[in-house]
MIDRENMAR-21375 format. One record per residue (C-alpha): x, y, z; residue in three letters. Coordinates in steps of 0.25 Angstrom, whole numbers, plus 5000, padded with zeros to 4 digits. Layout:
<sites>
[site [X Y Z] "ALA"],
...
</sites>
This chain:
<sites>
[site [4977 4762 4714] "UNK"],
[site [4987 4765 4701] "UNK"],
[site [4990 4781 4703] "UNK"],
[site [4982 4779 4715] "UNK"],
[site [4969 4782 4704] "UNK"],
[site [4956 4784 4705] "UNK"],
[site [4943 4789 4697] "UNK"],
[site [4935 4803 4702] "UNK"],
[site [4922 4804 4696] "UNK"],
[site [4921 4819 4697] "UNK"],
[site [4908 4825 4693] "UNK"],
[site [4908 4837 4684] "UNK"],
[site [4909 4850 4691] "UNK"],
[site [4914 4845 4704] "UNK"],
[site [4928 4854 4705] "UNK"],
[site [4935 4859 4719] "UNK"],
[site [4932 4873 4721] "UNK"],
[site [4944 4879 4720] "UNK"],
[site [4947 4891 4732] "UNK"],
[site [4948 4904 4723] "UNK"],
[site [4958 4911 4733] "UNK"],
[site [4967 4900 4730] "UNK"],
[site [4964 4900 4715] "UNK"],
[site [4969 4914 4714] "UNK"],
[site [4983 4912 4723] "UNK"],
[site [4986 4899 4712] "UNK"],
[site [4981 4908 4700] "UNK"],
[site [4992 4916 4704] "UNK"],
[site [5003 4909 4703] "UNK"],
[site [4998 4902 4691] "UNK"],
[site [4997 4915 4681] "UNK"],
[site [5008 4921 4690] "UNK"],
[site [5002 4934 4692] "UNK"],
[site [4998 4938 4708] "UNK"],
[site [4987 4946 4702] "UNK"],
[site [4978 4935 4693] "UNK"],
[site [4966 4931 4697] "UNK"],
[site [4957 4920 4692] "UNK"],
[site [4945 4926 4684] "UNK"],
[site [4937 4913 4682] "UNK"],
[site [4941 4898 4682] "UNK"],
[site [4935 4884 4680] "UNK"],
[site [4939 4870 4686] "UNK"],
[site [4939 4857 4681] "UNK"],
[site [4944 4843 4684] "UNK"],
[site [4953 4836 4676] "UNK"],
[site [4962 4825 4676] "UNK"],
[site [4958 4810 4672] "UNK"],
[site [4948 4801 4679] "UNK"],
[site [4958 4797 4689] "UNK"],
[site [4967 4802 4701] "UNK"],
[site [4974 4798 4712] "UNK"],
[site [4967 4797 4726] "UNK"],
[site [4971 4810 4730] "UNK"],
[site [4967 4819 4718] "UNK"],
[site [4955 4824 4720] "UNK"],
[site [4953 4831 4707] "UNK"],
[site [4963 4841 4695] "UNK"],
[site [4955 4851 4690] "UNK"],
[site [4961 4861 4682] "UNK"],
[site [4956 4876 4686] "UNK"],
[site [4959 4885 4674] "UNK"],
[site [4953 4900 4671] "UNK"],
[site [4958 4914 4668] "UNK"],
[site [4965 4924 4678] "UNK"],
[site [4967 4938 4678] "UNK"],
[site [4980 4942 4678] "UNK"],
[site [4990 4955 4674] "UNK"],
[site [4992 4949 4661] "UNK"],
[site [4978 4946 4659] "UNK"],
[site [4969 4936 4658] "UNK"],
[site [4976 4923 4660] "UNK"],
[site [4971 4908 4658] "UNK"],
[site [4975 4900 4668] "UNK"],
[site [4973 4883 4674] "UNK"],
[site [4980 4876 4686] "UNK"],
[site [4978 4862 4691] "UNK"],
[site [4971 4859 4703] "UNK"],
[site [4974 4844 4709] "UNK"],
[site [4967 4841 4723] "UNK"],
[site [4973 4831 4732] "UNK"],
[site [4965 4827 4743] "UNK"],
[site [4970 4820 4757] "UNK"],
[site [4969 4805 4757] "UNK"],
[site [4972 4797 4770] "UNK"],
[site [4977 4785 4764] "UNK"],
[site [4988 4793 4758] "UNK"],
[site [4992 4804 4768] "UNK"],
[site [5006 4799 4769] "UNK"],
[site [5016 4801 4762] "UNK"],
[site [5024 4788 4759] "UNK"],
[site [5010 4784 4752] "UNK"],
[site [5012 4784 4735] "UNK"],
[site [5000 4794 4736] "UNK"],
[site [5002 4803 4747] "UNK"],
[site [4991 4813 4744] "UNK"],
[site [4998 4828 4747] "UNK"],
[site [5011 4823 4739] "UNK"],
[site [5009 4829 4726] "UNK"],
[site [5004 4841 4732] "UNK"],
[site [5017 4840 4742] "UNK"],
[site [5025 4838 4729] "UNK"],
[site [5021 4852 4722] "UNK"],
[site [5021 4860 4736] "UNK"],
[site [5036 4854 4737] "UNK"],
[site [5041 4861 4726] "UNK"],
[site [5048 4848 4722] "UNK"],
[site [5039 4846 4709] "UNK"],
[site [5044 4860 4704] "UNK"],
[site [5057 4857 4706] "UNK"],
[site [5057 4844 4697] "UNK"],
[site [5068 4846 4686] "UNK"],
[site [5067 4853 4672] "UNK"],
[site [5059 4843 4661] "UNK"],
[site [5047 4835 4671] "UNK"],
[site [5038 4845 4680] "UNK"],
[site [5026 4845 4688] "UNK"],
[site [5016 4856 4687] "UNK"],
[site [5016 4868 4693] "UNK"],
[site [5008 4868 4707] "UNK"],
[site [5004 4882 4709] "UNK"],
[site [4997 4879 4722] "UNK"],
[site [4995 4867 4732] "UNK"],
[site [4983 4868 4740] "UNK"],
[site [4979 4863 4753] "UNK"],
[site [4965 4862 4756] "UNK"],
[site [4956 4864 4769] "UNK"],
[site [4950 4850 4765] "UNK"],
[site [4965 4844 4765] "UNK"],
[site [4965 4842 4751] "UNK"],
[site [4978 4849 4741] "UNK"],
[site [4974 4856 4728] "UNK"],
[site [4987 4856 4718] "UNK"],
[site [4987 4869 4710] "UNK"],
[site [4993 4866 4698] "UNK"],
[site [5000 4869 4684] "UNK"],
[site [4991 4865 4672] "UNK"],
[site [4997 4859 4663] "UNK"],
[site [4990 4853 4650] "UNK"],
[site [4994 4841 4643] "UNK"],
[site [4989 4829 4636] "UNK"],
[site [4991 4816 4645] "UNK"],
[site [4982 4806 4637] "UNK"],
[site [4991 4808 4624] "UNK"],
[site [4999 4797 4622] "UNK"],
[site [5014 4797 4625] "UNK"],
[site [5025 4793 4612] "UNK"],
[site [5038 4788 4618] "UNK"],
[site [5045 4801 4618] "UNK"],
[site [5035 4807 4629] "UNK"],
[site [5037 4795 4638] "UNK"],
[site [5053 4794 4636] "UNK"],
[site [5051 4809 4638] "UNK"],
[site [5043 4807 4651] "UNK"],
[site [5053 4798 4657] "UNK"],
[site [5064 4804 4654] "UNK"],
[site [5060 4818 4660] "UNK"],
[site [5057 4807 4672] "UNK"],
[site [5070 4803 4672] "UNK"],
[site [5077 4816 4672] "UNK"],
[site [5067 4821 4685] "UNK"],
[site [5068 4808 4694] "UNK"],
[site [5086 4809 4689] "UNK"],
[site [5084 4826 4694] "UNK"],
[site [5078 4821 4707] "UNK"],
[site [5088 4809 4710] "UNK"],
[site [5100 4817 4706] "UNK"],
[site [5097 4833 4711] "UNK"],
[site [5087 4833 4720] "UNK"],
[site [5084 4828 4734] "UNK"],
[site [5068 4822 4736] "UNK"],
[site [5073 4820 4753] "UNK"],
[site [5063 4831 4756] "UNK"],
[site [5050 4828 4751] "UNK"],
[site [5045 4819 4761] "UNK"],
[site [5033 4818 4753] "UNK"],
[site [5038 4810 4742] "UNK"],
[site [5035 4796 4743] "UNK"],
[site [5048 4788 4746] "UNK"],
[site [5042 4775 4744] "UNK"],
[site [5031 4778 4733] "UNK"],
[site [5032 4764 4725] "UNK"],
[site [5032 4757 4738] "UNK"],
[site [5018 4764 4743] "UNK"],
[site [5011 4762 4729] "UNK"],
[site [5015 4746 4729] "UNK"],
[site [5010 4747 4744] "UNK"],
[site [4996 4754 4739] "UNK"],
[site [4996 4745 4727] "UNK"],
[site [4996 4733 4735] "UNK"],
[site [4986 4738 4745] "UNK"],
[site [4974 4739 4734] "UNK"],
[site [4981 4727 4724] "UNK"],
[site [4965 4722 4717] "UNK"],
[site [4972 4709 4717] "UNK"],
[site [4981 4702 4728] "UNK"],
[site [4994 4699 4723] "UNK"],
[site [5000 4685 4727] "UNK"],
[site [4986 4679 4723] "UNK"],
[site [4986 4667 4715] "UNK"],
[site [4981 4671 4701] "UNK"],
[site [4981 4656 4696] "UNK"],
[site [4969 4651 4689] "UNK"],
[site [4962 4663 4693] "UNK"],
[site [4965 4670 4678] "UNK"],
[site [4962 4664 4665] "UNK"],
[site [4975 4672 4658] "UNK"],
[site [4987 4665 4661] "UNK"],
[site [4994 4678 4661] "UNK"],
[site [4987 4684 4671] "UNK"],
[site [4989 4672 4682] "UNK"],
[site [5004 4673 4679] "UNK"],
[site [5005 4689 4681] "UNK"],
[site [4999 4685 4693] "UNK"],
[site [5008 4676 4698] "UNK"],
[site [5020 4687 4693] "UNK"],
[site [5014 4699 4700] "UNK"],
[site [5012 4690 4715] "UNK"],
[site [5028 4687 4713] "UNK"],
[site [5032 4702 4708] "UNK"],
[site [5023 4707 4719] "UNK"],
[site [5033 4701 4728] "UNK"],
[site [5043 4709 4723] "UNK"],
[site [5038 4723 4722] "UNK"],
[site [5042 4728 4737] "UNK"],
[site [5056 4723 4733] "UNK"],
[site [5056 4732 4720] "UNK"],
[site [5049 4744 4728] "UNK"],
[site [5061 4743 4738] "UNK"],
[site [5070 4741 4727] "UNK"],
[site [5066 4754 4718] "UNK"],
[site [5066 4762 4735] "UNK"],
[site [5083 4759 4734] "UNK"],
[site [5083 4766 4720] "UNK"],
[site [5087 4780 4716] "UNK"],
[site [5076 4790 4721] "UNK"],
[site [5072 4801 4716] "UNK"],
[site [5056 4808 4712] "UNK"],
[site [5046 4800 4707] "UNK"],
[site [5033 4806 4701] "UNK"],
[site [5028 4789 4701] "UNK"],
[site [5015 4795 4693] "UNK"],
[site [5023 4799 4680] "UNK"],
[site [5015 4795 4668] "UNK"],
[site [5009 4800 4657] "UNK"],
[site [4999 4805 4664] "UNK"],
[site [5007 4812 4673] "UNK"],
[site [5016 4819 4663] "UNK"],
[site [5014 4830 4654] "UNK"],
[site [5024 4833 4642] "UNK"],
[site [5023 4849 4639] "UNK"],
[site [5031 4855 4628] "UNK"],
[site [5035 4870 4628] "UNK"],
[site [5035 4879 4616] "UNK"],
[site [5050 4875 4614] "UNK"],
[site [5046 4861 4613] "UNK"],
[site [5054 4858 4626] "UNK"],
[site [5045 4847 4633] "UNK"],
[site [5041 4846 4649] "UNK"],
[site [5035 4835 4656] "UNK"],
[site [5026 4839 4668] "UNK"],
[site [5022 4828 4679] "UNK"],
[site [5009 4829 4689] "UNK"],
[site [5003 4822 4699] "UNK"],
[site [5015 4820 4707] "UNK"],
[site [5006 4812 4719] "UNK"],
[site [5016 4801 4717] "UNK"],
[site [5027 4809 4719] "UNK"],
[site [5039 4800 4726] "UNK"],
[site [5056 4796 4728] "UNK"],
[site [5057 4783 4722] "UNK"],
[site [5066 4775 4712] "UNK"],
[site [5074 4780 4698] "UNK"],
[site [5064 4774 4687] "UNK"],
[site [5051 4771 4697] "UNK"],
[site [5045 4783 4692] "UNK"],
[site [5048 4778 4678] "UNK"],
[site [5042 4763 4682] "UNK"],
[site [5030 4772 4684] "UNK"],
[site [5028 4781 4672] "UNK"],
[site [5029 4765 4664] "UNK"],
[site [5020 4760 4673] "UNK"],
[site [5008 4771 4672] "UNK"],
[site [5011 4771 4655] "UNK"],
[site [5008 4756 4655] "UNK"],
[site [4996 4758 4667] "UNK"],
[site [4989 4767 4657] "UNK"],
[site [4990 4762 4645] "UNK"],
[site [4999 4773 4640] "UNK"],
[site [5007 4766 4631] "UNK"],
[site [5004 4753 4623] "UNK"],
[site [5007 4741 4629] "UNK"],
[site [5017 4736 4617] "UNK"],
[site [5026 4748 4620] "UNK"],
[site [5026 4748 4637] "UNK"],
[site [5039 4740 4634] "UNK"],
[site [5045 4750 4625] "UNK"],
[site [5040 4763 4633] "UNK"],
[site [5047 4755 4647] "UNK"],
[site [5061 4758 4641] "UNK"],
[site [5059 4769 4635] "UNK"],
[site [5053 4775 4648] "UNK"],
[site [5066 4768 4655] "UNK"],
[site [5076 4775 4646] "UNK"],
[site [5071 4789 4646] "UNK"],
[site [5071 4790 4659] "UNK"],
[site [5085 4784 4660] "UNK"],
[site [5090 4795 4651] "UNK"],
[site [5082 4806 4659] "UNK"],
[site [5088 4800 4673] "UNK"],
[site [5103 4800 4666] "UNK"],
[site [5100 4816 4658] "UNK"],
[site [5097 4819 4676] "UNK"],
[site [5110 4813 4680] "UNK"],
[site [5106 4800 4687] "UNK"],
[site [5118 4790 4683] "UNK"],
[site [5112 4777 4691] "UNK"],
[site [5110 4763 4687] "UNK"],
[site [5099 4763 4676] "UNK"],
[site [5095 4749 4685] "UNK"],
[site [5088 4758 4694] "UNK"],
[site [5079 4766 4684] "UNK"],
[site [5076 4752 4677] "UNK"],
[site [5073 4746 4692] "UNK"],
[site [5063 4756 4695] "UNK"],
[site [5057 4757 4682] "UNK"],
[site [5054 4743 4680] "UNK"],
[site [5050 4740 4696] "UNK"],
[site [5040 4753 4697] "UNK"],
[site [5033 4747 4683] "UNK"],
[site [5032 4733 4688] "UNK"],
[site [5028 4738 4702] "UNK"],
[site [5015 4744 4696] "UNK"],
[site [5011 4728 4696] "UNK"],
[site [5009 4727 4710] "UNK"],
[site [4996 4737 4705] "UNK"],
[site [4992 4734 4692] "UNK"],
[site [4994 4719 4692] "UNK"],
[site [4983 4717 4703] "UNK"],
[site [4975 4724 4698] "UNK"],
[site [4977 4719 4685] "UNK"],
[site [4974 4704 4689] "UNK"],
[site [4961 4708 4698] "UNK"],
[site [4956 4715 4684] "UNK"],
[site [4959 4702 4678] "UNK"],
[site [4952 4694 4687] "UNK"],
[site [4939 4703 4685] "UNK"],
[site [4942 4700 4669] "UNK"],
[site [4944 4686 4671] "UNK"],
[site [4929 4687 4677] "UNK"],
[site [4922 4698 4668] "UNK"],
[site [4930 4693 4655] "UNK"],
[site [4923 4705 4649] "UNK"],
[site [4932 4716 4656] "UNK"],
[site [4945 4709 4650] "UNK"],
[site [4951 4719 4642] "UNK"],
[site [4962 4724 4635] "UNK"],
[site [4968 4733 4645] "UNK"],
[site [4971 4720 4654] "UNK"],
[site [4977 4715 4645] "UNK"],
[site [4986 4726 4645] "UNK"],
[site [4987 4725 4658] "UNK"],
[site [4990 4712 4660] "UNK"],
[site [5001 4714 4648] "UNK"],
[site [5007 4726 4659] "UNK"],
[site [5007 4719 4670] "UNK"],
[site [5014 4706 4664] "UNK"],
[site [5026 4717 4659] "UNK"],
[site [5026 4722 4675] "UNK"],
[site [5029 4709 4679] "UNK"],
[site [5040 4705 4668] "UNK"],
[site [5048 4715 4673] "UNK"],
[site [5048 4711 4687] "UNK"],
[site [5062 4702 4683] "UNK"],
[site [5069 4714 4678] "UNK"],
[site [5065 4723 4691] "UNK"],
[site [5070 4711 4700] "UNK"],
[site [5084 4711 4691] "UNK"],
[site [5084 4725 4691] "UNK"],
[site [5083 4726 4706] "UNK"],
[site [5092 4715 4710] "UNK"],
[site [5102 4719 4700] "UNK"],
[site [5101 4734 4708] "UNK"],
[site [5103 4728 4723] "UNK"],
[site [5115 4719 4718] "UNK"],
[site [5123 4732 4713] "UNK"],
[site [5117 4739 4726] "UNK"],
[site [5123 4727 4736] "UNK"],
[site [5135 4727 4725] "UNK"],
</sites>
């Protein structure tokens, strides 16, 4: 359900065959000369061993081209979306044509100098209604792990694009955007919890911890609609709501001068100052990206950069709002994790054998969600006094 996830075994070989007529009108745009032609290609899958429902595969399509200058070497992305009747509408967090409605826009090539997306050479709709995204190749290394300066880097450069959108540019004409992307997700969350919040977890788990997380999760839950509403009443602006390491590529051009490059833009959305931010914390945590001794460190620092990159775009509002966000979109991701987490436990609590670190880790995580659930309420109530003030 995280990232709306799953695993494709793909057998080796088994590529799309890729229309050649169409190969050649993309190739030409990509070398940009009206006379290359492709002399010989090859296609591969690529990607990690999970994707969202919709994508049915990334394959990158690479070869040599014929062209006035000569031979050229040349790659392109191609990312297949596939139709999906439980997510044909719009106002669902994973509308299945919304990235590809993203790059046919033009808004994601209109996002302001310092955070990109890649370049989408061609969107393609198919006779079996699926959508083939032609896109920019761009090579990085997302497994390294990230110091501090990439990740205030990251947040700041975040900061500066959702400041751009809420101070110079208007969202009022894509319709496409999810309006109310947090508020679908929690919706989905709930509908496939592994574990029913509200149910008792007294006596049933030998750690004492875990009975009382329990009991803090069913009364938090009861609180989430109301935070949900509350982050809807802040200042809107774009949301990427996949933004994570990931997700993000930091490139460096001779001069030194760096780039940060976003993809997968599925998630796209209008919501909340510091949503995004609560997201990009909450993913760095979900993966392990980051030792747990240092989430509490990496949380301010990730809050202050993107402060300073909100202020460097103009925005003068209440830092109160960015904190509100931040801190509800993180402790939201409970409504999630912590279900799952206690059903994991319970199959622990009955193969003792499959208890391992990682849930403690998790169990750690999920305690911090719910620590903050006081400094959201505070946040938010100190928000709707100076609004009814």
């Amino acid at each position: 359900m995280e990232g709306e996830q799953m695993k494709l075994a793909e057998e080796k070989g088994n590529v799309p065959d890729i229309d050649r007529t169409f190969l050649a009108s993309v190739l030409k745009r990509l070398v940009g000369d009206s006379g290359a032609t492709a002399d010989n290609w090859s296609i591969r899958s690529i990607g990690k061993g999970t994707r969202n429902f919709v994508t049915e595969g990334i394959y990158r399509v690479e070869g040599f081209a014929s062209a006035d200058a000569g031979i050229i070497p040349w790659s392109i992305i191609v990312k297949i979306v596939r139709p999906d009747d439980e997510r044909q509408d719009p106002a669902h967090y994973n509308y299945w044509r919304r990235e590809a409605l993203a790059y046919r826009s033009g808004l994601l090539a209109r996002l302001p100098a310092g955070l990109r997306a890649p370049i989408c050479y061609a969107v393609e709709e198919r006779e079996d209604g699926s959508i083939r995204l032609w896109l920019e190749d761009i090579r990085g290394n997302q497994d390294e792990a990230w110091d501090d300066g990439q990740f205030a880097y990251a947040a700041g450069e975040l900061g500066r694009l959702q400041g751009h959108f809420l101070q110079k540019e208007s969202l009022a004409d894509e319709t496409w955007l999810n309006r109310a992307w947090l508020r679908s997700w929690v919706s989905q969350c709930r509908r496939f919890q592994p574990w029913t919040p509200g149910k008792t977890a007294a006596g049933f788990y030998t750690d004492n911890r875990i009975e009382h997380l329990a009991e803090r999760f069913n009364l938090a839950n009861g609180l989430f609609d109301e935070w949900v509403s509350a982050l809807e009443r802040l200042p809107r602006t774009l949301a990427h709501q996949d933004f994570y390491q990931d997700n993000l590529l930091i490139l460096h051009d001779a001069a030194g001068r760096k780039e940060l490059v976003a993809i997968d833009w599925q998630f796209a959305s209008v919501s909340g100052v510091g949503e995004d931010l609560g997201r990009f914390y909450g993913l760095t945590v979900s993966r392990g990206n980051i030792p747990f001794e240092r989430l509490e460190e990496l949380r301010l620092l990730l809050l202050e950069a993107y402060i300073e990159g909100m202020r460097a775009s103009g925005w003068s509002g209440d830092e109160r709002m960015i904190r509100l966000g931040f801190l509800a979109s993180f402790a939201i991701r409970s409504v999630w994790e912590v279900p799952k987490l206690l059903s994991k436990i319970a199959e622990t609590e009955e193969k003792p054998e499959r208890e391992s670190a990682e849930t403690e880790k998790l169990i750690q995580v999920a305690a911090m969600q719910m620590e903050l659930v006081e400094d959201v309420e505070g946040l938010r109530r100190s928000l709707d006094e100076t609004s009814a003030g």
